[in-house]
N, C-alpha and C positions, 0 to 999 in steps of 0.2 A: 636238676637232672644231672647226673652225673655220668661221664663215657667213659665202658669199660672197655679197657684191650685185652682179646685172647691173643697169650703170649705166641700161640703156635702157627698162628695166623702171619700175624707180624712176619717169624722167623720164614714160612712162606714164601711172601712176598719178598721179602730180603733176599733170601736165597733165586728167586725169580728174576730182582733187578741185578744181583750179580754175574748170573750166569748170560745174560743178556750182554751187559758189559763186556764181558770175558769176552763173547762172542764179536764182537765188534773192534776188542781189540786184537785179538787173532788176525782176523781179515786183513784190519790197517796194516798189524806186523810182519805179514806174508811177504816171502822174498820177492819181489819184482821180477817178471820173467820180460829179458831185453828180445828184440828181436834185432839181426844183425843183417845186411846184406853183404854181397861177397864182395869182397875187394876186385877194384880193377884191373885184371890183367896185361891190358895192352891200353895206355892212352891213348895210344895214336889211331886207334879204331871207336874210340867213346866219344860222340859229341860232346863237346862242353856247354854248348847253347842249344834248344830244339824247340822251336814255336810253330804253332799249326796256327795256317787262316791269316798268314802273315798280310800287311800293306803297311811299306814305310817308304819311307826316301831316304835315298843317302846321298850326304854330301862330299865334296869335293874340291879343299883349299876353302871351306868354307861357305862354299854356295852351292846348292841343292840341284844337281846333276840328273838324276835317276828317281825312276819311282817302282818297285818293285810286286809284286802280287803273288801269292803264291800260296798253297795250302800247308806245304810243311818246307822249314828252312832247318837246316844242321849246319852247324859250324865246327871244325875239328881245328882248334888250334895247335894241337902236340902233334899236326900229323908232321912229317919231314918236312913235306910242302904245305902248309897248313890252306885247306880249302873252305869255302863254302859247298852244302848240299843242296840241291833241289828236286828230288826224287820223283816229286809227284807233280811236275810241272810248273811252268813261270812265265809271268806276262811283265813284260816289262816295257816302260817307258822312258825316252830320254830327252830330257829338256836345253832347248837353246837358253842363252844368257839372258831374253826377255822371260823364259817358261812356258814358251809355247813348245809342246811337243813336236819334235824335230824326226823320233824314230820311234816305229813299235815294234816292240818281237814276242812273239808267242813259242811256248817249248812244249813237249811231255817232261823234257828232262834240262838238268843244267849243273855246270860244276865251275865254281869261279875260285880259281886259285888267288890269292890273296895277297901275297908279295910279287908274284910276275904281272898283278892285275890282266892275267887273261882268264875269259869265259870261253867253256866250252859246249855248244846248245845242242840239241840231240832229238830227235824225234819229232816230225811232222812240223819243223823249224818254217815258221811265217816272218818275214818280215814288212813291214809299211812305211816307205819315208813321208816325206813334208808333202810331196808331188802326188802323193797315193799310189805311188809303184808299189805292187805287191812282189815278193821275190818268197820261193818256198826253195826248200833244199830237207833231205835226210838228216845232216850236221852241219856246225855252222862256228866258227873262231869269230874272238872278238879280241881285240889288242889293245886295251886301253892305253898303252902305255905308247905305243907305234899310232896310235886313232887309224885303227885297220880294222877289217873284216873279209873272212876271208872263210874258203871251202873247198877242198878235193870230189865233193860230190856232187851228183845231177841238180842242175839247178833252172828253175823255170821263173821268167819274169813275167809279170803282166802290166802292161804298159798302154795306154789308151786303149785302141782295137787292136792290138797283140801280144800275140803269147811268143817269146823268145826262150829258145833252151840252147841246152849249154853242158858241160861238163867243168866243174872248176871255176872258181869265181874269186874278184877281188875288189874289194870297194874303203873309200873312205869309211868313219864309221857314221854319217848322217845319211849313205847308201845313195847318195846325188854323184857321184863320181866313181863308175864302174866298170869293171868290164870283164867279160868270160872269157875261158881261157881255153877251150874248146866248144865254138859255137858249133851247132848242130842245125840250128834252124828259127824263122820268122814263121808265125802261121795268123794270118788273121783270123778273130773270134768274134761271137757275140758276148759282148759285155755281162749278158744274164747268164752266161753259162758260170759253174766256177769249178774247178778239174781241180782234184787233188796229182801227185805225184808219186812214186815209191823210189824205191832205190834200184 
Protein backbone atom coordinates (compact mmCIF):
# COMPACT_ATOMS: atom_id res chain seq x y z
CA UNK A 1 0.00 0.00 0.00
CA UNK A 2 1.43 3.01 -0.85
CA UNK A 3 0.84 6.86 0.95
CA UNK A 4 0.03 9.47 -1.06
CA UNK A 5 0.78 13.31 -0.15
CA UNK A 6 -1.67 16.07 -1.37
CA UNK A 7 0.95 18.71 -2.02
CA UNK A 8 -1.64 21.44 -0.95
CA UNK A 9 -2.40 19.94 2.12
CA UNK A 10 1.19 19.66 3.22
CA UNK A 11 1.84 23.50 2.23
CA UNK A 12 -1.32 24.10 4.68
CA UNK A 13 -0.25 22.76 7.55
CA UNK A 14 3.22 24.34 6.99
CA UNK A 15 2.01 27.52 6.48
CA UNK A 16 -0.14 26.80 9.98
CA UNK A 17 3.12 25.62 11.95
CA UNK A 18 4.73 28.92 10.84
CA UNK A 19 2.37 31.35 11.54
CA UNK A 20 2.05 29.78 14.93
CA UNK A 21 5.75 30.09 15.41
CA UNK A 22 5.85 33.62 14.34
CA UNK A 23 3.26 34.09 16.83
CA UNK A 24 5.11 33.01 19.60
CA UNK A 25 8.15 34.57 18.65
CA UNK A 26 6.55 38.11 18.47
CA UNK A 27 5.21 37.71 22.07
CA UNK A 28 8.77 36.43 23.44
CA UNK A 29 10.38 39.63 21.41
CA UNK A 30 8.00 42.16 22.76
CA UNK A 31 9.72 44.98 24.48
CA UNK A 32 9.33 44.57 28.33
CA UNK A 33 7.45 47.21 29.88
CA UNK A 34 9.55 48.14 33.37
CA UNK A 35 7.48 49.57 36.02
CA UNK A 36 9.41 52.19 38.01
CA UNK A 37 8.73 53.77 41.64
CA UNK A 38 9.55 57.24 42.39
CA UNK A 39 12.55 58.07 43.95
CA UNK A 40 13.02 59.18 47.50
CA UNK A 41 12.78 62.60 48.18
CA UNK A 42 13.58 63.23 51.54
CA UNK A 43 15.60 60.23 53.47
CA UNK A 44 15.23 61.55 56.47
CA UNK A 45 11.40 61.06 56.60
CA UNK A 46 11.64 57.18 54.77
CA UNK A 47 12.01 54.42 57.27
CA UNK A 48 14.68 52.16 56.45
CA UNK A 49 13.35 49.22 58.50
CA UNK A 50 9.30 48.76 59.09
CA UNK A 51 8.16 45.34 60.71
CA UNK A 52 4.53 44.72 62.02
CA UNK A 53 3.66 42.17 64.94
CA UNK A 54 7.23 42.82 66.15
CA UNK A 55 8.75 40.68 69.78
CA UNK A 56 12.42 40.77 70.00
CA UNK A 57 14.97 41.67 72.64
CA UNK A 58 17.75 43.69 72.64
CA UNK A 59 20.77 43.63 73.91
CA UNK A 60 23.16 45.58 75.71
CA UNK A 61 27.16 45.17 75.92
CA UNK A 62 26.10 41.82 75.10
CA UNK A 63 23.60 40.71 77.43
CA UNK A 64 19.88 40.75 76.75
CA UNK A 65 18.37 43.93 78.68
CA UNK A 66 14.89 44.43 77.16
CA UNK A 67 12.16 42.63 75.49
CA UNK A 68 9.99 44.69 73.24
CA UNK A 69 6.20 44.01 71.70
CA UNK A 70 4.77 45.85 69.53
CA UNK A 71 2.65 45.90 66.41
CA UNK A 72 4.53 48.26 63.97
CA UNK A 73 8.36 49.41 64.64
CA UNK A 74 9.96 52.20 62.06
CA UNK A 75 13.44 52.89 62.19
CA UNK A 76 14.66 56.20 60.41
CA UNK A 77 18.34 56.04 60.45
CA UNK A 78 19.01 59.32 57.97
CA UNK A 79 16.94 61.32 60.30
CA UNK A 80 19.34 64.16 61.99
CA UNK A 81 18.60 62.39 65.07
CA UNK A 82 18.17 59.04 63.93
CA UNK A 83 14.95 57.44 65.90
CA UNK A 84 13.09 54.54 66.51
CA UNK A 85 9.05 54.42 65.74
CA UNK A 86 6.30 53.08 67.70
CA UNK A 87 3.24 54.40 66.31
CA UNK A 88 0.72 51.98 67.20
CA UNK A 89 1.98 51.26 70.71
CA UNK A 90 4.61 49.24 72.88
CA UNK A 91 4.85 46.86 75.75
CA UNK A 92 8.02 46.56 76.95
CA UNK A 93 9.88 44.69 79.38
CA UNK A 94 13.09 45.05 81.27
CA UNK A 95 15.27 42.37 82.64
CA UNK A 96 17.64 42.36 85.77
CA UNK A 97 21.03 40.52 85.37
CA UNK A 98 19.48 37.14 86.56
CA UNK A 99 16.33 37.84 83.71
CA UNK A 100 13.78 38.22 86.00
CA UNK A 101 11.58 41.12 84.95
CA UNK A 102 12.47 44.08 86.98
CA UNK A 103 9.96 46.75 84.87
CA UNK A 104 6.91 46.82 82.69
CA UNK A 105 5.70 49.71 80.54
CA UNK A 106 2.81 49.79 78.50
CA UNK A 107 2.32 52.82 75.68
CA UNK A 108 -0.14 53.90 72.72
CA UNK A 109 2.73 55.55 71.44
CA UNK A 110 6.85 55.69 71.67
CA UNK A 111 9.87 57.26 70.02
CA UNK A 112 13.47 56.18 71.15
CA UNK A 113 16.09 58.27 69.78
CA UNK A 114 19.04 56.08 69.33
CA UNK A 115 22.24 57.90 69.91
CA UNK A 116 21.02 59.86 73.11
CA UNK A 117 19.50 56.37 74.10
CA UNK A 118 16.49 58.29 75.38
CA UNK A 119 12.80 57.01 75.06
CA UNK A 120 9.97 59.15 74.87
CA UNK A 121 6.38 57.20 75.94
CA UNK A 122 3.00 58.90 75.21
CA UNK A 123 -0.33 57.96 75.65
CA UNK A 124 -2.18 56.12 78.55
CA UNK A 125 1.75 55.41 79.93
CA UNK A 126 1.45 52.24 82.68
CA UNK A 127 4.24 51.38 84.41
CA UNK A 128 4.86 48.03 86.86
CA UNK A 129 8.14 47.54 89.02
CA UNK A 130 9.47 44.36 90.80
CA UNK A 131 7.10 45.45 93.96
CA UNK A 132 3.92 45.64 91.72
CA UNK A 133 3.61 49.48 92.05
CA UNK A 134 1.62 50.55 89.22
CA UNK A 135 2.54 54.30 88.24
CA UNK A 136 0.20 55.82 85.05
CA UNK A 137 1.06 59.15 83.72
CA UNK A 138 0.02 61.03 79.99
CA UNK A 139 4.01 60.85 78.97
CA UNK A 140 6.82 59.46 80.35
CA UNK A 141 11.15 60.12 79.68
CA UNK A 142 13.41 57.27 79.91
CA UNK A 143 17.26 58.02 80.10
CA UNK A 144 19.06 55.07 79.43
CA UNK A 145 22.04 56.64 79.44
CA UNK A 146 21.38 58.78 83.08
CA UNK A 147 19.28 54.98 84.28
CA UNK A 148 16.42 58.00 84.88
CA UNK A 149 12.81 58.19 84.47
CA UNK A 150 11.28 60.92 84.61
CA UNK A 151 7.81 63.21 83.72
CA UNK A 152 6.29 66.82 83.70
CA UNK A 153 3.00 65.27 83.81
CA UNK A 154 -0.09 64.08 86.21
CA UNK A 155 1.15 61.18 87.67
CA UNK A 156 -0.80 58.62 89.86
CA UNK A 157 0.79 55.70 91.98
CA UNK A 158 -0.87 52.64 93.14
CA UNK A 159 0.68 51.30 95.94
CA UNK A 160 -0.81 48.53 98.28
CA UNK A 161 -4.19 50.36 99.61
CA UNK A 162 -3.19 53.72 97.90
CA UNK A 163 -3.57 55.76 95.29
CA UNK A 164 -0.87 58.73 95.56
CA UNK A 165 -0.99 61.66 92.84
CA UNK A 166 1.20 63.96 91.96
CA UNK A 167 2.28 66.35 89.41
CA UNK A 168 6.00 65.69 88.07
CA UNK A 169 7.79 62.71 88.81
CA UNK A 170 11.33 61.25 88.97
CA UNK A 171 12.60 57.75 89.59
CA UNK A 172 15.46 55.47 89.04
CA UNK A 173 14.75 53.36 86.04
CA UNK A 174 13.79 49.93 87.82
CA UNK A 175 10.95 52.67 89.42
CA UNK A 176 11.98 51.41 93.37
CA UNK A 177 13.52 54.74 94.04
CA UNK A 178 11.05 57.62 93.51
CA UNK A 179 9.70 60.52 94.08
CA UNK A 180 6.91 63.52 92.92
CA UNK A 181 7.62 66.56 92.55
CA UNK A 182 4.41 68.12 93.33
CA UNK A 183 2.47 65.84 95.55
CA UNK A 184 -1.25 66.50 95.61
CA UNK A 185 -2.47 63.75 97.66
CA UNK A 186 -2.79 59.97 99.46
CA UNK A 187 -6.32 58.50 99.18
CA UNK A 188 -6.84 55.14 100.44
CA UNK A 189 -8.66 52.58 97.88
CA UNK A 190 -10.02 49.35 97.21
CA UNK A 191 -7.60 47.23 95.56
CA UNK A 192 -10.63 45.88 93.05
CA UNK A 193 -11.23 49.12 91.91
CA UNK A 194 -8.77 50.20 88.84
CA UNK A 195 -9.06 54.26 87.78
CA UNK A 196 -7.63 55.28 84.67
CA UNK A 197 -6.31 59.06 84.64
CA UNK A 198 -6.26 61.87 81.77
CA UNK A 199 -4.24 64.85 81.56
Amino acid sequence: MALRFNSSKIKSVATIVMVVAMLFCFDSCKKKVHEYTDSVEDRALTPTLRAVDVMTTVSDSGITRYRLTTPLWEIYEHAQEPFWSFSQGLHFDRFDPSYNVDAQIDCDQATFWSEKKLWYLKGNVKCTNLEGERFETPELYWDQNQERIYSDSTIVIYRDNLKITGKGFESNQTLTNYRILLPQGIIPINTDEDEDISE
